[in-house]
C-alpha distance (Angstrom), angle and dihedral (degrees) to the residues before:
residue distance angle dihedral
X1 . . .
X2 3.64 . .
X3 3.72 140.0 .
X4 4.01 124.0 -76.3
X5 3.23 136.8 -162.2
X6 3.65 130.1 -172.9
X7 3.83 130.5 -126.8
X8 4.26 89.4 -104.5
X9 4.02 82.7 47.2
X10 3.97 94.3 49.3
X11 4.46 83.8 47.5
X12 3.71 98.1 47.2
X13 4.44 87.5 53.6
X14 3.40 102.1 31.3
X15 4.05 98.0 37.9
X16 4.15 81.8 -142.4
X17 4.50 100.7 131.7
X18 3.63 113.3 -114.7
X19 4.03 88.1 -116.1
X20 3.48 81.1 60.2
X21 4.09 105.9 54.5
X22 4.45 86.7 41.7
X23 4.18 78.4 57.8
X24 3.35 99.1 47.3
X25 4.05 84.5 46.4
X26 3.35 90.1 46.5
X27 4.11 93.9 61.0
X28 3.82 97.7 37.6
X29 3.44 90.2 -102.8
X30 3.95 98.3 118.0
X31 3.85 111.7 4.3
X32 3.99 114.8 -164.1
X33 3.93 111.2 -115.5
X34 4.10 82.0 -117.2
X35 3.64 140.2 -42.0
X36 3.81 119.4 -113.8
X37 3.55 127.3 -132.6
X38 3.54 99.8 -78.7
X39 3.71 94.4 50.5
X40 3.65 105.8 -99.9
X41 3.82 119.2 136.0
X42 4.09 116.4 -129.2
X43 3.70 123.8 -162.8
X44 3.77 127.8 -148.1
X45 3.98 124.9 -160.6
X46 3.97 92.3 -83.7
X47 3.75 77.3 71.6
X48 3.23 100.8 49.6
X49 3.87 94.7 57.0
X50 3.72 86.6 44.7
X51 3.32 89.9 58.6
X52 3.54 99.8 40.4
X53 3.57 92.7 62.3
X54 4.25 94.0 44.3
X55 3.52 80.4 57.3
X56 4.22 93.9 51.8
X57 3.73 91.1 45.1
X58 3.78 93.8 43.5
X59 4.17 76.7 56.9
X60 3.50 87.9 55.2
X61 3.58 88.3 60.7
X62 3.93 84.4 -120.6
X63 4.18 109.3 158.4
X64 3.91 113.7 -114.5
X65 4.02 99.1 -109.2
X66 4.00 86.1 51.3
X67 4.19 88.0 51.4
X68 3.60 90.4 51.8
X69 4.01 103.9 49.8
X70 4.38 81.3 45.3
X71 3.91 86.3 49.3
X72 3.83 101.0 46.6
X73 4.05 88.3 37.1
X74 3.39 87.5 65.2
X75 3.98 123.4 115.3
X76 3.74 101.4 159.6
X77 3.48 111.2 44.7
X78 4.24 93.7 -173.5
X79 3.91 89.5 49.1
X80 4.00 85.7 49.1
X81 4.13 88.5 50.8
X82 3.54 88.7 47.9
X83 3.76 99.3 51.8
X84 4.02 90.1 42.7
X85 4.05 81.3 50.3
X86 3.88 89.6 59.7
X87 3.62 96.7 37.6
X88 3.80 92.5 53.5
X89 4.10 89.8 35.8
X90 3.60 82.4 55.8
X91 3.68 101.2 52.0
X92 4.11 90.0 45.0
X93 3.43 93.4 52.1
X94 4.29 95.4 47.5
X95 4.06 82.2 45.8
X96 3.43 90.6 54.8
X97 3.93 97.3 52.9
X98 3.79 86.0 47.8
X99 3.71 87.0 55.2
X100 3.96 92.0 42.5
X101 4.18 82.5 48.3
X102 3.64 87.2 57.0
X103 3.51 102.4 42.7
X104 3.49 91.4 53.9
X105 3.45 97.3 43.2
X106 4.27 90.8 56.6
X107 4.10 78.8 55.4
X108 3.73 88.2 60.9
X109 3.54 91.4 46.2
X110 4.06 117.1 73.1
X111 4.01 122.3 -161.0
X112 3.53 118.8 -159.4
X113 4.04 122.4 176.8
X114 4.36 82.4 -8.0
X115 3.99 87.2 -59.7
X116 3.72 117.3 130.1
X117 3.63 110.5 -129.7
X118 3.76 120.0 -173.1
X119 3.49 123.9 -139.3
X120 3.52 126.1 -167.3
X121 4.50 111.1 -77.0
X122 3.50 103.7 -134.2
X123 3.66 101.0 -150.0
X124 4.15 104.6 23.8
X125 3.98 87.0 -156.5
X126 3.53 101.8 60.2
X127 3.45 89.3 74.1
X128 3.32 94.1 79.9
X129 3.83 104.0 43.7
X130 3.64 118.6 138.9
X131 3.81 99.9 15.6
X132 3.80 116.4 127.5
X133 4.01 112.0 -115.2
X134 3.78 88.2 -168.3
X135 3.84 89.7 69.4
X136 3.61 93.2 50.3
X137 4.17 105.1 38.5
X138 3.59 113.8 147.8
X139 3.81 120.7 -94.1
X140 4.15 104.6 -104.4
X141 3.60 116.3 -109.3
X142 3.67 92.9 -119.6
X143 3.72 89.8 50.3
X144 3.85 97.4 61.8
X145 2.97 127.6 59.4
X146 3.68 129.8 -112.7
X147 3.87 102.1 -84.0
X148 4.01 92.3 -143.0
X149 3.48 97.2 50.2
X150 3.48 101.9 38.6
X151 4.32 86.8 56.6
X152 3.81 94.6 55.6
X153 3.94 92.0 41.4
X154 3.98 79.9 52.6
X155 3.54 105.3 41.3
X156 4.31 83.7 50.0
X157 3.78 90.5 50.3
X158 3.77 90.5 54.1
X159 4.00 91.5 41.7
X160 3.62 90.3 58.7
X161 3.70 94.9 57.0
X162 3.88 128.8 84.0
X163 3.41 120.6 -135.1
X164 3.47 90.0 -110.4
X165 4.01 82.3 57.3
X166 3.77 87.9 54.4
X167 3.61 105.7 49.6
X168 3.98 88.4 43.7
X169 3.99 86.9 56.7
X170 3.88 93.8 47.8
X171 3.80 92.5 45.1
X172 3.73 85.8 50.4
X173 3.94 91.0 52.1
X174 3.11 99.0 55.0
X175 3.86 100.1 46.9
X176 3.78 78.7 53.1
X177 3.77 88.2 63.5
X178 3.22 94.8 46.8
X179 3.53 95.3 51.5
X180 3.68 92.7 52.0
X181 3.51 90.6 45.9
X182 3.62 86.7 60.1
X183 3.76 91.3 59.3
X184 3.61 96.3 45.7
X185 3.95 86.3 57.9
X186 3.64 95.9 54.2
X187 3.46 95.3 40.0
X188 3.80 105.4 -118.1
X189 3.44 120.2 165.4
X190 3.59 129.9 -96.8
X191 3.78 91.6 -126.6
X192 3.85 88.8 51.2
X193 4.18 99.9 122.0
X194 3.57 89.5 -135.1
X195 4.27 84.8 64.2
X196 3.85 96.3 38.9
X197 4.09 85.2 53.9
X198 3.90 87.4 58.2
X199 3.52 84.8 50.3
X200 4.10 95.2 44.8
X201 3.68 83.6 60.7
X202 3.71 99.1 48.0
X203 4.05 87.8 47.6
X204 3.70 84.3 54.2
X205 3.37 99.6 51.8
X206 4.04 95.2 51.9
X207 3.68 89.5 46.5
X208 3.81 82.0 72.8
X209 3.89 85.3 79.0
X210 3.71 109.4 9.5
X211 3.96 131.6 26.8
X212 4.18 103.6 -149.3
X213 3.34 121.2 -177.2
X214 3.97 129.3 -151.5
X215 3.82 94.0 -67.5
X216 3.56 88.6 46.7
X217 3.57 105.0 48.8
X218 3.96 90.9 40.4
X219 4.17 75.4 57.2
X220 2.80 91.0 56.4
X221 3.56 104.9 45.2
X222 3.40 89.6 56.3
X223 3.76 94.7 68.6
X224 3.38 88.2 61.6
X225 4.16 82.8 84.4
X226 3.44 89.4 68.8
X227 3.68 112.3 111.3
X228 3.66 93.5 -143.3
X229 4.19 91.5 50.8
X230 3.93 87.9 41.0
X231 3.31 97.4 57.5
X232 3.71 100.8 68.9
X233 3.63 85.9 57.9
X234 3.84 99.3 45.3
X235 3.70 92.6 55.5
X236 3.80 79.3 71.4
X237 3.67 105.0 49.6
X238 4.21 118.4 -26.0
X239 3.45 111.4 -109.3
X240 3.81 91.5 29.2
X241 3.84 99.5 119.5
X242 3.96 93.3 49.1
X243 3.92 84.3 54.7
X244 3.81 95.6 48.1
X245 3.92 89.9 43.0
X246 4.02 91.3 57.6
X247 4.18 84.6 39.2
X248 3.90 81.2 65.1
X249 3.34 108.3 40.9
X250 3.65 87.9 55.1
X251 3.31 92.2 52.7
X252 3.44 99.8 52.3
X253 3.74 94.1 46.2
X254 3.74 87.6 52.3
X255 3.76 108.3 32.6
X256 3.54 101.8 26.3
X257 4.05 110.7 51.4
């Protein structure tokens, strides 16, 4: 017979919350090996692995519903270590050269009395060594949308609303947030209907001044990485912007092409 552990058990190694292992049960992601008689769940080492490698993917900021079609594609399950090895290897290894960049970068910089004087960088493009340009590419012109146009379609949205209009809309935001904060928190998955309706409604709303299609709300999406965009929506819940930004992209790869 083999080993068991118990939900508590599978919390106290892991560091996942108990309320978090019955959820992933609870959407297929990570099934107990059984329940005993008194209706606690038990966990064997298949388990384990399984959640070893949620845990990696999670890491790879990969959304839940994505985890699970990698997890239950899987044939190998070595091979599938080995390529979540390199994936993670990879992404320690470009976060170190960002740390190296930064590190060397303070060297460049001299403080005196807690005033930041700069001296001269001796090679202007090693400041940005190790950074990703993938995670940064420019939107495509034919993405955006022209910058004139879409002000004065904006500014003649907002003209034709009342003020009433107004603070109806921004009371209606934020409950949004809220809302998909709420997901977030329980873990439910960006492709879950009830999220893509929050979504719907948000596509609606910017349709009053600009049409995107998928490219362009992927585009987007992707500016929701911006620390200065995020930050709105981290005020709210941490995290919250990331979860919205995969919300969209699924969206627009579903609803959109």
């Amino acid at each position: 017979m083999g080993v068991f552990w118990s939900v508590a058990e599978i919390a106290r190694m892991s560091g996942v919350t108990p309320r978090t292992l019955r959820y992933y049960d609870e959407i297929g992601l990570l099934p107990p090996a059984g329940i005993r008689s008194n209706g606690y769940r038990v966990y064997e080492q298949e388990q384990l692995l399984r959640l070893q490698q949620i845990l990696v993917l999670r890491e790879l900021d990969m959304p839940l519903d994505a985890i699970a079609a990698i997890l239950d594609g899987q044939t190998d399950h070595v091979q599938a270590l080995r390529e979540h090895h390199a994936k993670v290897t990879h992404k320690r290894d470009r976060l170190a050269r960002v740390a190296h960049t930064l590190a060397r970068t303070i060297e460049e910089l001299e403080t005196q009395n807690g005033t930041v004087v700069v001296t001269e960088i001796n090679r202007p493009e090693n400041l940005f060594e190790g950074f990703d340009p993938n995670r940064y590419e420019a939107v495509r012109g034919d993405d955006w949308p022209d910058q004139e146009q879409a002000r004065q379609r904006s500014q003649q949205f907002i003209d034709s609303l009342s003020t009433e209009d107004i603070e109806r809309m921004q009371r209606d935001t934020t409950a949004a947030m809220i809302r998909m904060a709420e997901f977030m928190s329980s873990e439910t998955a960006v492709s879950d209907p009830s999220v893509q309706a929050e979504i719907e409604t948000a596509y609606q709303l910017i349709r009053a001044t600009w049409d995107p299609g998928a490219g362009a709300f992927k585009a987007l999406a992707r500016t929701y990485d911006d620390p200065g965009h995020a930050e709105n929506f981290d005020r709210i819940a941490v995290g919250l912007a990331t979860y919205y930004r995969d919300a969209m992209v699924v969206f627009a790869d579903t609803r959109l092409t």
